[in-house]
N, CA and C atoms as a LAMMPS dump frame, in Angstrom:
ITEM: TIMESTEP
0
ITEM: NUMBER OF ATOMS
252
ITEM: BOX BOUNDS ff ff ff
-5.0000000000000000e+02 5.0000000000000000e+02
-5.0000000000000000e+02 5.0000000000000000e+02
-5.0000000000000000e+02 5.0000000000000000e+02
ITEM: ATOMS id mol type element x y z
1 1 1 N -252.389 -431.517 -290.446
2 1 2 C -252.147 -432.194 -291.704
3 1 3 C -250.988 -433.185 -291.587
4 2 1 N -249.726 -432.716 -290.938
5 2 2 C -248.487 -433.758 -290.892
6 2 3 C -249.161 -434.552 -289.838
7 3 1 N -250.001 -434.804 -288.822
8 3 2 C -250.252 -436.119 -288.05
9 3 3 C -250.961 -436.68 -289.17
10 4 1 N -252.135 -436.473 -289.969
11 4 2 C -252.535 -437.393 -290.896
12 4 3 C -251.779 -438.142 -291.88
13 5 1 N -250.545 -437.221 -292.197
14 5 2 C -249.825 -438.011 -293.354
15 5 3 C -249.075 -439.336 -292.278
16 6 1 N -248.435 -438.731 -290.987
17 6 2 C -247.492 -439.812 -290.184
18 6 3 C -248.548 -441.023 -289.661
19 7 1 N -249.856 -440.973 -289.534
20 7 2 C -250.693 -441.675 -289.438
21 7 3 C -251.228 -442.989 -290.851
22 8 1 N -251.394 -442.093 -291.686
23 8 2 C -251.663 -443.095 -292.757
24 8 3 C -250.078 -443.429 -293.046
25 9 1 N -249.267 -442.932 -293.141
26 9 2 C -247.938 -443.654 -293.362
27 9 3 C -247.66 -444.607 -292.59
28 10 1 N -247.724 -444.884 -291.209
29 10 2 C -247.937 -445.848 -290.672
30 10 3 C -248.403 -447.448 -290.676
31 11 1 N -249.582 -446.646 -290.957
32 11 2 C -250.811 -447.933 -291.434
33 11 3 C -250.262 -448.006 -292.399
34 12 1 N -249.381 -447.997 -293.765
35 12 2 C -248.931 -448.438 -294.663
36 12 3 C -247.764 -449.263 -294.284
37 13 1 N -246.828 -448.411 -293.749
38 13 2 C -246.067 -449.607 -292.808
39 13 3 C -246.037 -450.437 -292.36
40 14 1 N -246.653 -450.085 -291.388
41 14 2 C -247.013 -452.037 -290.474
42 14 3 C -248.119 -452.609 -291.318
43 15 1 N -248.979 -452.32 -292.674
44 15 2 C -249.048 -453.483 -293.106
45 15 3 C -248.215 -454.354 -293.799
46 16 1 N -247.028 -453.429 -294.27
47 16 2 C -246.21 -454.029 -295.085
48 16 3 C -245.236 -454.651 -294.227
49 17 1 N -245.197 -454.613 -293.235
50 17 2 C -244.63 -455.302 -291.99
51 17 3 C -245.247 -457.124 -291.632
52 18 1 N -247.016 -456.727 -291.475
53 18 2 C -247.601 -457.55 -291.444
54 18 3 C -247.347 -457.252 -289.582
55 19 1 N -248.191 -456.313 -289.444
56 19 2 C -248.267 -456.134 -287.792
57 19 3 C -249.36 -455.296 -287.288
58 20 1 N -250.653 -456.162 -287.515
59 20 2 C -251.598 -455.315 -287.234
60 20 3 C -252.118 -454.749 -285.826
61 21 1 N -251.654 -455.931 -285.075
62 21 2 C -251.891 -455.384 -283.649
63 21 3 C -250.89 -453.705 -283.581
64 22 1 N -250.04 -453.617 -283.942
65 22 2 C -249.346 -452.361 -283.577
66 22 3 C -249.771 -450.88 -284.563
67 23 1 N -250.259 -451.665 -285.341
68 23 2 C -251.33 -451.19 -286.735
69 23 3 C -252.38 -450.478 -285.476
70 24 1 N -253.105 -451.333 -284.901
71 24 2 C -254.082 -451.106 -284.541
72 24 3 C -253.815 -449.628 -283.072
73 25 1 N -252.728 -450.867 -282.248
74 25 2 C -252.516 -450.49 -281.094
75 25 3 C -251.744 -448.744 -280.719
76 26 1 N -250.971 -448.614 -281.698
77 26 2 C -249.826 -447.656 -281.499
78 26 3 C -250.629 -445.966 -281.345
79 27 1 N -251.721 -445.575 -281.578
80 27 2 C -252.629 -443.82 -281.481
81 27 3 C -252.498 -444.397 -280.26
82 28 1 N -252.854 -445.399 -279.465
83 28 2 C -253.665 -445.265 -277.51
84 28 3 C -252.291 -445.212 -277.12
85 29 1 N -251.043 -446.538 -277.62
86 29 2 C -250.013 -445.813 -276.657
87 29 3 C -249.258 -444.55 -277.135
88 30 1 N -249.532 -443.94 -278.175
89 30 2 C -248.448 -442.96 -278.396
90 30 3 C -249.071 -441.488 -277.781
91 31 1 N -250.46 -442.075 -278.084
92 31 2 C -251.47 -440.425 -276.472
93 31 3 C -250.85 -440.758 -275.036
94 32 1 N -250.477 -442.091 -274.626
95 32 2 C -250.041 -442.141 -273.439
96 32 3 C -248.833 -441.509 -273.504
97 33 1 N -247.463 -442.112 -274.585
98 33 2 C -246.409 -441.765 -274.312
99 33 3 C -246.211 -440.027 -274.4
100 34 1 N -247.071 -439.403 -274.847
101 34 2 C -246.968 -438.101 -275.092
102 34 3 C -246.922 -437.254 -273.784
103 35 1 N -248.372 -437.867 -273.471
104 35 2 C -248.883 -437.24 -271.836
105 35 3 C -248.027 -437.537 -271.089
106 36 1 N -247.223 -438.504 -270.527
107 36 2 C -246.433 -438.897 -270.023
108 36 3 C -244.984 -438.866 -269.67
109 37 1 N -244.542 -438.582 -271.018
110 37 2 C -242.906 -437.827 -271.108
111 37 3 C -242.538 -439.118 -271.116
112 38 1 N -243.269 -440.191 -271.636
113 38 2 C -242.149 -441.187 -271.902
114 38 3 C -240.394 -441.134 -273.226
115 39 1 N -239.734 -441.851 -273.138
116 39 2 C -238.654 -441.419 -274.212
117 39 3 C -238.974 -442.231 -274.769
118 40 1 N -238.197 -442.216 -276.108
119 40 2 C -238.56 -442.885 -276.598
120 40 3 C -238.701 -444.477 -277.095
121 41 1 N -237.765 -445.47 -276.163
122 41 2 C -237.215 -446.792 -275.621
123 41 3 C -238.554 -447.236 -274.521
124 42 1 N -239.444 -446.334 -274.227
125 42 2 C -239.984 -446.763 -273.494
126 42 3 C -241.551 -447.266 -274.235
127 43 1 N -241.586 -445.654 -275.131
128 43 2 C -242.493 -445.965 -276.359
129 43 3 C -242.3 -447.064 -276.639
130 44 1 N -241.643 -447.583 -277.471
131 44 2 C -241.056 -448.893 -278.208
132 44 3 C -241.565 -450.158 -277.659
133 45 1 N -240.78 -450.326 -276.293
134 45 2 C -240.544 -451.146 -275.289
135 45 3 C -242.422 -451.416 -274.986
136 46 1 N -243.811 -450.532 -274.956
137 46 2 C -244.65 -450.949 -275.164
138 46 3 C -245.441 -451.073 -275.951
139 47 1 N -244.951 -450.703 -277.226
140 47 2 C -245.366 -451.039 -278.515
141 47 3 C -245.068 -452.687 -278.728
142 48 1 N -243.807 -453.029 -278.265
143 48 2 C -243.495 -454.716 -278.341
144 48 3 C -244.441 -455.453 -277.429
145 49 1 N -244.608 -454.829 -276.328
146 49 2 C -245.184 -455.625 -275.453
147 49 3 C -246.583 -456.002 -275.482
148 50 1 N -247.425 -455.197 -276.412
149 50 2 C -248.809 -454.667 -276.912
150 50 3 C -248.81 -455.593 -277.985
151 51 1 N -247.602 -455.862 -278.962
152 51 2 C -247.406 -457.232 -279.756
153 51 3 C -247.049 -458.643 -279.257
154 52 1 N -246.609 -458.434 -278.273
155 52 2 C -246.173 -459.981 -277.501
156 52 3 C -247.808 -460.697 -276.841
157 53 1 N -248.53 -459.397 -276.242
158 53 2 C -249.544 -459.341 -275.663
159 53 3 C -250.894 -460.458 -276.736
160 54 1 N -250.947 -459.694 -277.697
161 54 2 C -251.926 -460.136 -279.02
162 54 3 C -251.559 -461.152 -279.399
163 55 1 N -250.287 -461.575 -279.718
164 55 2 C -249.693 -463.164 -280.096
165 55 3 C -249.811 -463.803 -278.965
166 56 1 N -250.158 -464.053 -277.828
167 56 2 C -250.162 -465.007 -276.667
168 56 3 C -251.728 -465.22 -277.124
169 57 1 N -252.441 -463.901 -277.449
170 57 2 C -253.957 -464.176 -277.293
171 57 3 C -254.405 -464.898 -278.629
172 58 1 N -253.822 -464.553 -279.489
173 58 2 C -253.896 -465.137 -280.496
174 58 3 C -253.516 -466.812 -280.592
175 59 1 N -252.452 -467.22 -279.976
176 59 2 C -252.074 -468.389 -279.915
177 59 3 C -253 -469.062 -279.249
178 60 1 N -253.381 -468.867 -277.888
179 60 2 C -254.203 -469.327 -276.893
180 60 3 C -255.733 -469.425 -277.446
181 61 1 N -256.135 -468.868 -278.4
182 61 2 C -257.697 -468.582 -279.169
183 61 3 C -257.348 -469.459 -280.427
184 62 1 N -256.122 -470.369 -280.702
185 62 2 C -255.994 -471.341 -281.637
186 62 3 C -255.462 -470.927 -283.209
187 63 1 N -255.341 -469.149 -283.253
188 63 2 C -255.16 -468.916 -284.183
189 63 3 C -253.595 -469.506 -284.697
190 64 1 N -253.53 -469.464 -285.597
191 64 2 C -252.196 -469.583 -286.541
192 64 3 C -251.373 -468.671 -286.249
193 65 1 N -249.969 -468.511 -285.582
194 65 2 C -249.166 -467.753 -285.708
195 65 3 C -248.348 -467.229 -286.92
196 66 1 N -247.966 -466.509 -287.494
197 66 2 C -246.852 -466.357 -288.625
198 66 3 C -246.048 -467.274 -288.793
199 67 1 N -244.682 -467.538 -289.549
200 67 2 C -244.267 -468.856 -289.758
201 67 3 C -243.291 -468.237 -288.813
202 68 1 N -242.219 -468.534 -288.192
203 68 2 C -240.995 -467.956 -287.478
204 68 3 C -240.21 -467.58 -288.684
205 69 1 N -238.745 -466.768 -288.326
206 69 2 C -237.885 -466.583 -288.759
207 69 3 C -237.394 -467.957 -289.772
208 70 1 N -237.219 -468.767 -288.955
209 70 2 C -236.574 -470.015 -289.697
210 70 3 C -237.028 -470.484 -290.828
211 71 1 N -238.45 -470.537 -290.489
212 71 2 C -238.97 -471.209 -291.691
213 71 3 C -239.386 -470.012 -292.856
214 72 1 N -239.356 -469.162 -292.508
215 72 2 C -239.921 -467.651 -293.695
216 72 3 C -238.668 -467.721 -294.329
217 73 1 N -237.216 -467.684 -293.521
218 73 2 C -236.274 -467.426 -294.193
219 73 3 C -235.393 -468.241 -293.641
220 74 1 N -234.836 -469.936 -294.043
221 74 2 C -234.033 -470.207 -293.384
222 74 3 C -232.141 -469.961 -292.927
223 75 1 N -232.463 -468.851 -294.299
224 75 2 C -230.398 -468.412 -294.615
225 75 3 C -230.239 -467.096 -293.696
226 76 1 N -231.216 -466.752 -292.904
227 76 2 C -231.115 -466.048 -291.788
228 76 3 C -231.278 -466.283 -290.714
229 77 1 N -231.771 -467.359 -290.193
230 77 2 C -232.287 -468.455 -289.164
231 77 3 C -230.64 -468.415 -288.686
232 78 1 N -229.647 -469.205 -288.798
233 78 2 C -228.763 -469.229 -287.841
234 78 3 C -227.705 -467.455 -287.722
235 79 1 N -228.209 -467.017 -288.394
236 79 2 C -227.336 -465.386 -287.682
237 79 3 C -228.329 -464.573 -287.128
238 80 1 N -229.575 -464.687 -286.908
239 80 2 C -229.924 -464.033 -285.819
240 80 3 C -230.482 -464.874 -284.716
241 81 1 N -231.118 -464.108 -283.546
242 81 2 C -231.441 -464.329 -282.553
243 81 3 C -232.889 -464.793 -282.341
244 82 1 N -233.624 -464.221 -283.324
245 82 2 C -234.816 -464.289 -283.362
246 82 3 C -235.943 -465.901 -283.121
247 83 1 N -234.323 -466.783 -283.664
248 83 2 C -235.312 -468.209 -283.633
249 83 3 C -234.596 -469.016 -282.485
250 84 1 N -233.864 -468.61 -281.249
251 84 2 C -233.564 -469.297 -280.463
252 84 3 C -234.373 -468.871 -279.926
């Protein structure tokens, strides 16, 4: 019962995130990270990469990316890192 609730809680999350690849992606790696004894930085570390992965494919297939940091929000654009 608690994996179903941390499951649909999820999927509520990253939509409200607006991150469906990790929406999608995160049950295949989190059976890996389990089996595996990954920690949890490593989890993470391919949860990003599983998103970096889908936005290259996405870009390259012509789709529309999200707007960046800058332009979604420009009064946060110069204090973080995100748009250099």
């Amino acid at each position: 019962m608690t994996k179903d609730i941390d499951h649909a809680r999820l999927a509520i999350i990253f939509n409200d995130l607006r991150l469906p690849a990790i929406k999608h992606g995160w049950p295949i790696l989190a059976e890996r990270a389990d089996k595996r004894g990954w920690p949890a930085a490593r989890f993470l570390a391919a949860l990003a990469e599983h998103k970096i992965a889908n936005a290259i494919a996405a870009a390259s297939s012509g789709i529309s990316p999200r707007p960046s940091c800058r332009q979604a929000n420009p009064s946060i654009a110069s204090t973080t890192k995100c748009c250099q």
